[in-house]
C-alpha positions as CSV (number, residue, x, y, z in Angstrom):
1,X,-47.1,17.9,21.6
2,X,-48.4,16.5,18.2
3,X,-47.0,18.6,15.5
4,X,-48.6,21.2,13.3
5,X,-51.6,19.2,11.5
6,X,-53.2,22.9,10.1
7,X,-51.4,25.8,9.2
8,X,-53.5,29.1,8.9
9,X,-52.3,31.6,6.5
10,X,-53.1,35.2,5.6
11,X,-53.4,35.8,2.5
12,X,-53.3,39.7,2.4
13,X,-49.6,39.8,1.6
14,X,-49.3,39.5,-2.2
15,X,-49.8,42.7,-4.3
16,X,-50.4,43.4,-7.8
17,X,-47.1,43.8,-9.9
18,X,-48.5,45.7,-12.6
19,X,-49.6,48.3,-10.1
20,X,-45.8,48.9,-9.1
21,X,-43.1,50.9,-10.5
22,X,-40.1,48.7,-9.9
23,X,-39.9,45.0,-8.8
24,X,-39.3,45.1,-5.0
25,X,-37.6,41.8,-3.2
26,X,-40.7,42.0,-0.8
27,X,-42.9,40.7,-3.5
28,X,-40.2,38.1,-4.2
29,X,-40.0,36.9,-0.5
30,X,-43.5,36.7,0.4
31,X,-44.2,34.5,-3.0
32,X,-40.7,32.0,-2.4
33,X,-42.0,31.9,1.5
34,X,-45.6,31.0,0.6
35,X,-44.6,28.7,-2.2
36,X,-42.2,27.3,-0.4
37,X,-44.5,26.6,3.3
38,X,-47.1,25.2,0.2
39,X,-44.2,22.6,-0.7
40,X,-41.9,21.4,2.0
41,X,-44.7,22.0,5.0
42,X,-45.3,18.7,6.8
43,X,-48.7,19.6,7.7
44,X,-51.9,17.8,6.0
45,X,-53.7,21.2,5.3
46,X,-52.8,24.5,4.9
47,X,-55.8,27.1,5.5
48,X,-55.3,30.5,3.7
49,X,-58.0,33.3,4.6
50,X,-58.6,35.9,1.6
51,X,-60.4,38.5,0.7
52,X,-62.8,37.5,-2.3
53,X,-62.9,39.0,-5.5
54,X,-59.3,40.4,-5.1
55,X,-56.3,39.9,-6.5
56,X,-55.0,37.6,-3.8
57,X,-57.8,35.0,-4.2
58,X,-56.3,34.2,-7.7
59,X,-53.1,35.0,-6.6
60,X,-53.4,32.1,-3.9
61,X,-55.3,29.7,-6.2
62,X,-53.2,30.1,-9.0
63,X,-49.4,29.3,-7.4
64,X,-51.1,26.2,-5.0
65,X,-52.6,24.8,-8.9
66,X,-49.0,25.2,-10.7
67,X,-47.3,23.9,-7.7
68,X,-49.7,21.1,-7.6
69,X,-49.4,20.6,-11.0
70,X,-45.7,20.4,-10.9
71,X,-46.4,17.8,-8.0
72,X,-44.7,19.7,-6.0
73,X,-47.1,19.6,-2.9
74,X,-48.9,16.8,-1.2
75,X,-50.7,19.4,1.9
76,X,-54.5,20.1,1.1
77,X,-55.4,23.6,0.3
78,X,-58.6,25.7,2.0
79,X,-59.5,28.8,1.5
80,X,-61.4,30.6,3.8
81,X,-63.1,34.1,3.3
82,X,-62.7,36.8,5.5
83,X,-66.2,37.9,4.7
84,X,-67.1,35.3,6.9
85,X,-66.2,36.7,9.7
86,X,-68.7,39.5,9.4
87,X,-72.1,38.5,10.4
88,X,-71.1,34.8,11.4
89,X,-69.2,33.3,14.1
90,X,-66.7,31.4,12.3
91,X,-64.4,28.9,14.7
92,X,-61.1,28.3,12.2
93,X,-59.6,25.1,13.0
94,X,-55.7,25.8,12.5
95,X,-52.6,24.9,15.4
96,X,-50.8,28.3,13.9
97,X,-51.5,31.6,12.1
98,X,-48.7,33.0,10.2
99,X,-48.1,35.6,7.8
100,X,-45.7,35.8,5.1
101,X,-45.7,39.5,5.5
102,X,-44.9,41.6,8.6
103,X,-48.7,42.6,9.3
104,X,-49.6,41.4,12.6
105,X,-52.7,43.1,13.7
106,X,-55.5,41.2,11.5
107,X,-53.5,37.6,12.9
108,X,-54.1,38.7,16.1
109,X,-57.8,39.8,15.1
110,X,-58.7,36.1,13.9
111,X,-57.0,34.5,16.8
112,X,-58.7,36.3,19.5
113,X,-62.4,35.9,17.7
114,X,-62.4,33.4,15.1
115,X,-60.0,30.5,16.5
116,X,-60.9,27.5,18.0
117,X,-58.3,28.0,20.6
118,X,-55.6,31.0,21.1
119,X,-53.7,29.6,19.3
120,X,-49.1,31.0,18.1
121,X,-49.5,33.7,16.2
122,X,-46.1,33.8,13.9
123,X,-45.6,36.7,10.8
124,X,-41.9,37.4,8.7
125,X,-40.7,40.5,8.7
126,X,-39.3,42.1,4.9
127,X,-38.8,46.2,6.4
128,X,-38.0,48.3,9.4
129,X,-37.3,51.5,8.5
130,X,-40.2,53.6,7.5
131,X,-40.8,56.3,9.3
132,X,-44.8,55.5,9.5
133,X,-43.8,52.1,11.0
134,X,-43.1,53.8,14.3
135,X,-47.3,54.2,15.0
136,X,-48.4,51.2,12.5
137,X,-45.6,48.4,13.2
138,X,-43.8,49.3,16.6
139,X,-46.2,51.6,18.6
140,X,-48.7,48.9,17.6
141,X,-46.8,45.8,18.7
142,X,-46.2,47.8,22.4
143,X,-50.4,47.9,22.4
144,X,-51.8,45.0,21.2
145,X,-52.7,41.6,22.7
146,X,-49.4,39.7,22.2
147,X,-49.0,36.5,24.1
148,X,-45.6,34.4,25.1
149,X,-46.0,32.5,22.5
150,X,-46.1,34.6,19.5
151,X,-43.2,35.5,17.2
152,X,-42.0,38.1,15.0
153,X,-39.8,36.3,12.6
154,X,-36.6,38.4,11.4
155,X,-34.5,37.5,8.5
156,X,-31.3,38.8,10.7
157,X,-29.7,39.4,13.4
158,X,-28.8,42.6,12.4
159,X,-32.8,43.2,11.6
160,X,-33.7,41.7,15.0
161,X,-31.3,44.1,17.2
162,X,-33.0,46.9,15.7
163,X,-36.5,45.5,16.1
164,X,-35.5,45.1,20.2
165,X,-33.6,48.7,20.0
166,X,-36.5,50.6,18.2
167,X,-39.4,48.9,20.7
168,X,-37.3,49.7,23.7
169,X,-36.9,53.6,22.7
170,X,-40.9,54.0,22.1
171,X,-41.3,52.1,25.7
172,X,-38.8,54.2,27.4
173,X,-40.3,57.5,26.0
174,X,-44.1,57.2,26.8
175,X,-43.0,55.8,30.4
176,X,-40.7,58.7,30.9
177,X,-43.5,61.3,29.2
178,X,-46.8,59.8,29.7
179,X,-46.2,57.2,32.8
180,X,-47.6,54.5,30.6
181,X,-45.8,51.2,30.8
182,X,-45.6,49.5,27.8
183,X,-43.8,46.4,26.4
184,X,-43.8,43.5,23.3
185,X,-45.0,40.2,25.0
186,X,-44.0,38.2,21.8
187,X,-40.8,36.8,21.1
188,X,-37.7,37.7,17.7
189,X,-36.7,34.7,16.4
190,X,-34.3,34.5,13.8
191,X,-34.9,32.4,10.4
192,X,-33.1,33.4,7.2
193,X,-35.5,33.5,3.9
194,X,-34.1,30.4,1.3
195,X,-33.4,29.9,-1.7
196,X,-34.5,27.0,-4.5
197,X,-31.2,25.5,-5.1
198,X,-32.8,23.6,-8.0
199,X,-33.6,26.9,-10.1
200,X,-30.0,28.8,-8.7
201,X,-27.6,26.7,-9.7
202,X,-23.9,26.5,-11.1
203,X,-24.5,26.2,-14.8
204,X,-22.1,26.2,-17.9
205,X,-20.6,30.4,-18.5
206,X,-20.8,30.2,-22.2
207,X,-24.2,28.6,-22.2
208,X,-25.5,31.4,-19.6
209,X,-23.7,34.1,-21.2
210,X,-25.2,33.6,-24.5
211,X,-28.3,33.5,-23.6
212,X,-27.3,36.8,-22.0
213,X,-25.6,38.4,-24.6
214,X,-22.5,38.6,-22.4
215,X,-18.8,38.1,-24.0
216,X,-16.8,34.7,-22.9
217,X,-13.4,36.6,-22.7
218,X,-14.7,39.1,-20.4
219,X,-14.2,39.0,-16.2
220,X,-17.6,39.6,-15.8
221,X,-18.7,41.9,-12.9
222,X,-22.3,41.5,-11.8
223,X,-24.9,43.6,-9.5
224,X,-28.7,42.6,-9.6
225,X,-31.5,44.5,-8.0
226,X,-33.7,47.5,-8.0
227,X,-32.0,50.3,-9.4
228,X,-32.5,53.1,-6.8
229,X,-30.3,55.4,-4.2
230,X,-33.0,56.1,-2.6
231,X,-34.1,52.9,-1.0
232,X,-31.5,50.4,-2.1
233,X,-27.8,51.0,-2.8
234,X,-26.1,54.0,-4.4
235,X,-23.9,52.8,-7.2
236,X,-22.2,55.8,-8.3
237,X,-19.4,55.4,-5.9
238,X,-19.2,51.7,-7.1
239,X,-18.4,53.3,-10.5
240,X,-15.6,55.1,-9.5
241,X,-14.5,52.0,-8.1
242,X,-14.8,50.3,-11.0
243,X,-12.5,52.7,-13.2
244,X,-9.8,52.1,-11.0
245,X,-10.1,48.8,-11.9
246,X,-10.0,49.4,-15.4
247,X,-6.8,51.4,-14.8
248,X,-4.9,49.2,-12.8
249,X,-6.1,45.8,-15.0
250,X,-4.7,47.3,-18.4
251,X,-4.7,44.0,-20.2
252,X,-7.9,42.5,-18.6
253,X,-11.3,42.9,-20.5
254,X,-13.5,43.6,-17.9
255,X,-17.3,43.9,-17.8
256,X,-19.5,45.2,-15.4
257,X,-23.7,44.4,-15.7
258,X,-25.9,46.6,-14.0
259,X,-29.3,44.8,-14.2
260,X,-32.5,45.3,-12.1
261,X,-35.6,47.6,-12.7
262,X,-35.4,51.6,-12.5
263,X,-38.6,53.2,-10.1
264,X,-40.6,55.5,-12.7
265,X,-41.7,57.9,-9.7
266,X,-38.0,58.6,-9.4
267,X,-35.4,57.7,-11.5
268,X,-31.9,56.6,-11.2
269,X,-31.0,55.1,-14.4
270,X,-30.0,58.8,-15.8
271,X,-27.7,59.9,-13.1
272,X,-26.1,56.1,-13.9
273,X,-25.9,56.9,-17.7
274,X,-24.3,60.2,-16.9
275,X,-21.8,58.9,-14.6
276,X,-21.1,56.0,-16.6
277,X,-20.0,59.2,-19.7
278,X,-18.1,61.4,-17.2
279,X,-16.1,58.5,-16.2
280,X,-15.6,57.3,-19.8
281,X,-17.0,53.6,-19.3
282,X,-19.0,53.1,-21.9
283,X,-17.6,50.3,-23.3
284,X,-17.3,48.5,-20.3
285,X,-20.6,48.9,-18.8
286,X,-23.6,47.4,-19.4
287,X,-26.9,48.2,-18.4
288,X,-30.0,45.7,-18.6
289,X,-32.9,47.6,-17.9
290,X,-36.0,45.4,-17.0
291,X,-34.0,42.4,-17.0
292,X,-36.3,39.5,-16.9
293,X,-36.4,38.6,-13.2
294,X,-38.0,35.2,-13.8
295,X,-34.8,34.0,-15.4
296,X,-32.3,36.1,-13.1
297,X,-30.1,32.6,-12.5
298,X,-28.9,32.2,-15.9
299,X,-27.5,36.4,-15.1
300,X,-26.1,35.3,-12.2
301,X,-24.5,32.0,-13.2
302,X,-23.0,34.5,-15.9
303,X,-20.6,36.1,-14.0
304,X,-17.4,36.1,-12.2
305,X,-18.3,37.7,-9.2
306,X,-21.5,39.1,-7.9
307,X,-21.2,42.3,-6.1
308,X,-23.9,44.7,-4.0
309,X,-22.6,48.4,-2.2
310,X,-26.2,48.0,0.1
311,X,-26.4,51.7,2.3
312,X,-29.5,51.6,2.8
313,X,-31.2,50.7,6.2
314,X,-34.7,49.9,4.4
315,X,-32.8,46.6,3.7
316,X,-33.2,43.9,6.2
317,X,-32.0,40.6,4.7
318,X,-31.2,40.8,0.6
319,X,-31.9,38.0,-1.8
320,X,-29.5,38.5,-4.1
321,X,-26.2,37.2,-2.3
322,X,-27.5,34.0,-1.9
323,X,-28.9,33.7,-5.3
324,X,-25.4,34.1,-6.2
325,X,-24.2,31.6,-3.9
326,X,-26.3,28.9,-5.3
327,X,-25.2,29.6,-8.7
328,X,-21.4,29.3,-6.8
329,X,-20.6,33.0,-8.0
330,X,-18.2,34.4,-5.3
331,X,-20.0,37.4,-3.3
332,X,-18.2,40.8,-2.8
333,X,-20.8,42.8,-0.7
334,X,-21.3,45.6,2.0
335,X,-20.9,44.2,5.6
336,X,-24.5,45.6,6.2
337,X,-28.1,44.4,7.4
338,X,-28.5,40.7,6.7
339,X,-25.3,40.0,4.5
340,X,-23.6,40.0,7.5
341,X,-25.5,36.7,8.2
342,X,-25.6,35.3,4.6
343,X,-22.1,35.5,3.3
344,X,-19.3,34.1,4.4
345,X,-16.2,36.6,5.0
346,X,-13.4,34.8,3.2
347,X,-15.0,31.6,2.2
348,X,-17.8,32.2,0.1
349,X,-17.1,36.1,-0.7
350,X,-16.1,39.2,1.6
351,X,-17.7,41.5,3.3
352,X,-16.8,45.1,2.6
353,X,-16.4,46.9,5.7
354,X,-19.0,49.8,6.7
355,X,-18.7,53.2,8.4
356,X,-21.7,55.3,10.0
357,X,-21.7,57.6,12.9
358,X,-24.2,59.1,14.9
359,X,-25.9,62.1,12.9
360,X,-29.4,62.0,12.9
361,X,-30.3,64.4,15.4
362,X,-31.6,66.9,12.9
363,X,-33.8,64.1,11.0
364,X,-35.1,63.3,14.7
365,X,-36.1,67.3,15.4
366,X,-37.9,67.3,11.9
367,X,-39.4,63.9,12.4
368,X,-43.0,64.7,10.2
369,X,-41.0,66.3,7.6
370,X,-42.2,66.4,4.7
371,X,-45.7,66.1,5.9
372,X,-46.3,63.5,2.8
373,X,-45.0,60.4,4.3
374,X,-43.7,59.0,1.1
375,X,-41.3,61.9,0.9
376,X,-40.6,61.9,4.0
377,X,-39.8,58.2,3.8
378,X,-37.5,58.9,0.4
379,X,-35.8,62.3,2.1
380,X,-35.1,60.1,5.3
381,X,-34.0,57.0,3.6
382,X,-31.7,58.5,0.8
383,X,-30.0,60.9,3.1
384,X,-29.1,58.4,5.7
385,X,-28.0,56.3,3.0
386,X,-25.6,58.6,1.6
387,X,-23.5,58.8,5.1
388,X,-23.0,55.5,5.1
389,X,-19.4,54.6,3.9
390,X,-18.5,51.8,2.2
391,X,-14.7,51.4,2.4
392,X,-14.2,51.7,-2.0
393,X,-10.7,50.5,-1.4
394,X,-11.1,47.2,0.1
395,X,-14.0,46.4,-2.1
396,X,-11.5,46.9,-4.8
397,X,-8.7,44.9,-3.6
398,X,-11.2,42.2,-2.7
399,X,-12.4,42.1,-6.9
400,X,-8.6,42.7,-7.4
401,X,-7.9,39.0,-5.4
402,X,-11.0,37.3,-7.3
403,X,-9.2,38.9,-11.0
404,X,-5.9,37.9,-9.9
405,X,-6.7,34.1,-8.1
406,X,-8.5,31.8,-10.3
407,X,-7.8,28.7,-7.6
408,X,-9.6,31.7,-5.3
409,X,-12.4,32.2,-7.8
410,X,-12.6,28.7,-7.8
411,X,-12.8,27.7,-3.9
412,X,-15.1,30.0,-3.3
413,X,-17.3,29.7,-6.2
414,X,-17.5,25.5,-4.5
415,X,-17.7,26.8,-0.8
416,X,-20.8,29.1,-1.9
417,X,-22.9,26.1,-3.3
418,X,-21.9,23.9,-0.4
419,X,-23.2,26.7,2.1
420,X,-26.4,27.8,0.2
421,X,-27.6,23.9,0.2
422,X,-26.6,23.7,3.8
423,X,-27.9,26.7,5.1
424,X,-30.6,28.5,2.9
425,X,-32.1,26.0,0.6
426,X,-35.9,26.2,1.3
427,X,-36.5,22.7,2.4
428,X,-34.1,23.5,5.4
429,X,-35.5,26.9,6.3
430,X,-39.2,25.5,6.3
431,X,-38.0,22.6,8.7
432,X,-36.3,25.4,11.1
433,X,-39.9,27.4,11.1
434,X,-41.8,24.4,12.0
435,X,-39.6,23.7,14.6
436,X,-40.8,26.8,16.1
437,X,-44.5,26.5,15.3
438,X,-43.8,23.2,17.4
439,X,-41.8,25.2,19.9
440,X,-44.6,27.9,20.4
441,X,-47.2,25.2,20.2
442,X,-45.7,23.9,23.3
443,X,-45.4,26.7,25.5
444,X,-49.1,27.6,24.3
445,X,-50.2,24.2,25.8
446,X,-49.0,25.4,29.4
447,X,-50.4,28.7,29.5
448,X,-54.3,29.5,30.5
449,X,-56.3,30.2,27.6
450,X,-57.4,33.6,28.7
451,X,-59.9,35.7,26.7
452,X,-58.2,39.3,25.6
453,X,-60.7,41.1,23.4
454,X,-61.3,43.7,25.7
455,X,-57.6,44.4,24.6
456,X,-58.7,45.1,21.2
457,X,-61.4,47.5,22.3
458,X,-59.0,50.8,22.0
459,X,-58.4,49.9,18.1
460,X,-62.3,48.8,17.4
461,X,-64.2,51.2,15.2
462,X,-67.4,52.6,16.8
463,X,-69.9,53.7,14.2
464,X,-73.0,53.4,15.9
465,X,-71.9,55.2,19.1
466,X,-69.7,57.7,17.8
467,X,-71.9,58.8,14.8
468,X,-75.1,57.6,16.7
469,X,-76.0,62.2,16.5
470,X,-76.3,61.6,12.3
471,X,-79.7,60.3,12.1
472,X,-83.1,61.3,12.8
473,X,-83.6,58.5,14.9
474,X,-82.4,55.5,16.3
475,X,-84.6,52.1,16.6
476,X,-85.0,50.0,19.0
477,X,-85.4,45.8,18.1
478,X,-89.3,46.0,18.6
479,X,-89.7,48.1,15.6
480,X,-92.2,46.2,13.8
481,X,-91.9,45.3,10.2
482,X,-93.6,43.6,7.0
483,X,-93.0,42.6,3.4
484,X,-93.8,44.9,0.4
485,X,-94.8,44.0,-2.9
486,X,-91.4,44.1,-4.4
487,X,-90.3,41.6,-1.2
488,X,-93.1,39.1,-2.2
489,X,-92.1,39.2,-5.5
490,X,-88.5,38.6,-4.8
491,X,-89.1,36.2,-2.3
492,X,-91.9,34.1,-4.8
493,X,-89.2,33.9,-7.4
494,X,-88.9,37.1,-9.4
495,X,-86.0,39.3,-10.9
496,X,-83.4,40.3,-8.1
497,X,-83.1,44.2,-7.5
498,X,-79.7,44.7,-9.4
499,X,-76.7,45.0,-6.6
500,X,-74.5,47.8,-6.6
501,X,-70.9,46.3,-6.6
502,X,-70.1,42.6,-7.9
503,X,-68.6,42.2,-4.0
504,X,-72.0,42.5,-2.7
505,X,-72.4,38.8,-3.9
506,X,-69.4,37.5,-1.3
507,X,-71.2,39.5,1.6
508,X,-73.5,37.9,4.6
509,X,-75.0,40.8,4.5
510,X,-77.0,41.3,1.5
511,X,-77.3,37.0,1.2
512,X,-79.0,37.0,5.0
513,X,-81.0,40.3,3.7
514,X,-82.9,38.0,0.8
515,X,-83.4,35.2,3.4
516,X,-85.2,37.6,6.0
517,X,-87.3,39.2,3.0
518,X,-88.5,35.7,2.7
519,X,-88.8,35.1,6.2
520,X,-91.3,37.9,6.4
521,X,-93.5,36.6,2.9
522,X,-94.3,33.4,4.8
523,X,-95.2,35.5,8.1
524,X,-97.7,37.2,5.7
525,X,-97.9,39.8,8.4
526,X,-96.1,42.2,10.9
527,X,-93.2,41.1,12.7
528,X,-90.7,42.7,14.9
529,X,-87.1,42.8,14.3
530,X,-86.4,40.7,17.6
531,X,-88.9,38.1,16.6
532,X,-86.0,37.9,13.5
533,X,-82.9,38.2,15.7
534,X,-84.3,35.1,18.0
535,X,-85.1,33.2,14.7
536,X,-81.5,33.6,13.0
537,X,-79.4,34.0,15.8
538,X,-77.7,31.1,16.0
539,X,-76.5,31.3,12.9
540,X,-75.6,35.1,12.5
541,X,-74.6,37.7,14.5
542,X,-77.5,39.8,16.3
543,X,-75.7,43.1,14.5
544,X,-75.7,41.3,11.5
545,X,-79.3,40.3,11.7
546,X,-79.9,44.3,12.3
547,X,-78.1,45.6,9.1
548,X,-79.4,42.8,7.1
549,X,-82.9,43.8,8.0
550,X,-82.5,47.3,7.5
551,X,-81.1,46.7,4.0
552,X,-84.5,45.4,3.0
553,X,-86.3,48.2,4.5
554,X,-83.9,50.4,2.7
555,X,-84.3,48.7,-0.7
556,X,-88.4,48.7,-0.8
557,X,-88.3,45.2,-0.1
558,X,-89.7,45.6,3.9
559,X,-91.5,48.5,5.2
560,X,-92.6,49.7,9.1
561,X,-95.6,48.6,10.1
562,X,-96.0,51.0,12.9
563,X,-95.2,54.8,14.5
564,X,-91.0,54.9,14.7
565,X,-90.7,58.8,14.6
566,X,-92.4,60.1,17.4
């Protein structure tokens, strides 16, 4: 099996950062993952299909022309519209389609109608635990047209044994309730995100810490990332923690730095501040709202030790950790979700043991509530999170150790940079997922190349038939049809009618609907909308032809030339 030559992309991933009130570690995966498949990919093209006029066209053509710039990638760049698949017949030429994101259901889409073969499907997952992820993400994974060969990527073990745990539940119920059998035909394979060790790296403390406005006497106590109990990590308790330190460390100047980005929906940063008074920490805390996340590594190679209480289970893998272990800053975090993977228990950091019990029955019973889903998601998340127990007293003895030991400190800080170049530095991580486009490649090879769209059929909208009682008629294709004056002069040259939406100009659609007006000027005479299907079909769609025909008689530019009301 030759290896990945083309590599199809969706582009749909990236959002708009303005448009959000925090910064979220998704948008910080799915740019490092596409950057780095851009860089270290050993395939000569890479094909990314995009919405025009959208934010992720620049998005897309903007990081490929600073990473070219940079010289940084030698794999040719295409971009490919997904207006193109409405009203044409596009055959993409690509060995896999992946995603950077978790959304599945458009990959499958473009493999089952606008691939040259059926070709891997592969997408990274970056969340789990919404509660609307049972019908969109899991409930859709048990219905749709998944083959052998098709993988959802998790960033964890811990991430994939709840994938297999929360698809086997839905299965089990509807066969038990409904009698339908049900089950994920893909596979869960496990790659880690990475990490650009060239940009995380161990760096002078004085130089970093003035640039941070940190103190050089200070045993400097670090925690980067959004700022919010309600989806990320409750530091209050870390606090309390924290003051214990302070008490038993009476000739140590300590320092803790809270940094990351408060959500403006719903704040954390005051309950923080008023903790931080009760406690009487102020002059041993300090907050950096807004920090600049673009230079995070000079923060991280800042610090002593690099610490993260995670609770939450919207977590899946967590960036930060290994950040810090490139910059060789010893990790003291949660044994939860993906750390468990990432850090190494007594040789790069420790892992802070974890309680939890079974006590969700009530949050099952009132699954829909609140009816708004983002509340729901916040109640769900934030209340969950508070049962979990992170064991304070270890977590202090382990910063107690790191205070105490600077050979310790030392070791550890060395063991971290050796095991974030070995294990999570892009290059490496990009070479494990091509393996597996190779892998998947290779089982696809064997199987028969079977056509599923019927299986796609249940999720299809269907305008026409559903709504087909709204108008006062419905034509058949021997309507007949002519230009109008307006046509003529549009077709002989003359000012375009003014389009509604700059979009309009990306669309088949309203492009075809020009090219028929001036099919039907050089007819000079009646014509029937099949004798313009057979003329343009092999280049457009027959519903395509349809709509683009009844544009022009909607825009004065056709007209009927015969009875269609009686």
């Amino acid at each position: 099996m030759e290896k990945c030559k083309n590599i199809g992309i969706m582009g749909n991933a990236f959002r708009v950062m303005a448009g959000l009130d925090t910064v979220y570690g998704y948008d910080v995966a799915v740019d490092d993952l596409f950057k780095a498949i851009a860089t270290y990919t050993t395939a000569e093209k890479m094909k990314c299909l995009y919405e025009p006029m959208q934010f992720q066209e620049q998005a897309i053509k903007r990081k490929y022309k600073l990473l070219k710039r940079k010289g940084k990638v030698n794999t040719e760049l295409e971009l490919i519209s997904e207006f193109d698949t409405l009203g044409v017949n596009p055959q993409i030429d690509v060995d896999i389609l992946h995603n950077v994101s978790m959304e599945f259901k458009e990959l499958i889409y473009m493999r089952e109608f606008f691939t040259k073969t059926k070709c891997p499907i592969t997408y990274t997952i970056h969340g789990a635990s919404y509660p609307n992820y049972i019908e969109s993400l899991y409930l859709m994974k048990l219905l749709l047209p998944f083959r052998k060969y098709d993988s959802l990527i998790c960033t964890s073990h811990a991430v994939k044994a709840t994938i297999q745990r929360m698809l086997e539940n839905i299965s089990e119920s509807l066969k038990k309730s409904h009698n339908i059998d049900v089950r994920y035909e893909g596979r869960l394979d496990v790659i880690p995100l990475g990490i650009d060790i060239d940009k995380f790296k161990p760096m002078p403390k004085e130089a970093a810490r003035m640039k941070n406005d940190l103190p050089n006497d200070a045993f400097v106590i670090l925690w980067i990332g959004r700022l919010s109990a309600y989806d990320k990590a409750d530091l209050l308790p870390m606090l309390v923690m924290y003051k214990r330190l302070l008490k038993n460390n009476p000739n140590r100047k300590l320092l803790l730095v809270l940094a990351g980005h408060d959500r403006v929906t719903m704040p954390f940063l005051p309950a923080i501040y008023q903790s931080i008074e009760q406690l009487g920490l102020g002059d041993n805390v300090k907050v950096i709202d807004k920090n600049d996340v673009s230079n995070r590594e000079t923060l991280f190679a800042s610090a002593d030790v690099f610490i993260s209480p995670i609770d939450n289970v919207q977590e899946t893998f967590g960036i930060t950790p290994i950040e810090a272990m490139a910059c060789g800053v010893p990790q003291v975090v949660s044994g939860w979700d993906g750390y468990k993977d990432t850090v190494a228990d007594g040789e790069t950091g420790f892992l802070v043991p974890t309680y939890w019990m079974k006590c969700d029955d009530d949050i099952r019973r009132a699954a829909l509530v609140p009816s708004d889903m983002l509340h729901r998601t916040g109640l769900q998340h934030f209340s969950l999170a508070q049962s979990v127990v992170v064991d304070l007293e270890y977590y202090q003895d382990c910063i107690q150790r790191l205070i105490d030991d600077e050979e310790l400190r030392q070791k550890m800080s060395e063991n971290s940079r050796k095991r974030a170049v070995e294990k999570f530095q892009w290059s490496k991580i990009i070479k494990q997922y091509e393996e597996l486009w190779d892998e998947l490649r290779s089982i696809q090879s064997e199987e028969e190349d079977v056509n599923r769209q019927d299986e796609l059929k249940f999720i299809q909208p269907i305008y026409c038939d559903a709504f087909a009682s709204y108008p006062t008629k419905f034509l058949e294709s021997d309507v007949m049809v002519k230009v109008t004056e307006e046509g003529h002069e549009l077709a002989t040259g003359g000012a375009y009618r003014a389009s509604h939406y700059p979009m309009e100009e990306g669309l088949v659609q309203f492009k075809l609907g020009r090219k028929i007006v001036e099919y039907l000027d050089e007819k000079a005479g009646e014509c029937s909308v099949q004798e313009i299907i057979n003329n343009l079909k092999d280049e457009y769609t027959e519903s395509m032809i349809k709509r683009s025909t009844l544009w022009a008689l909607k825009q004065g530019l056709a007209r009927f030339a015969n009875e269609r009301t009686k």
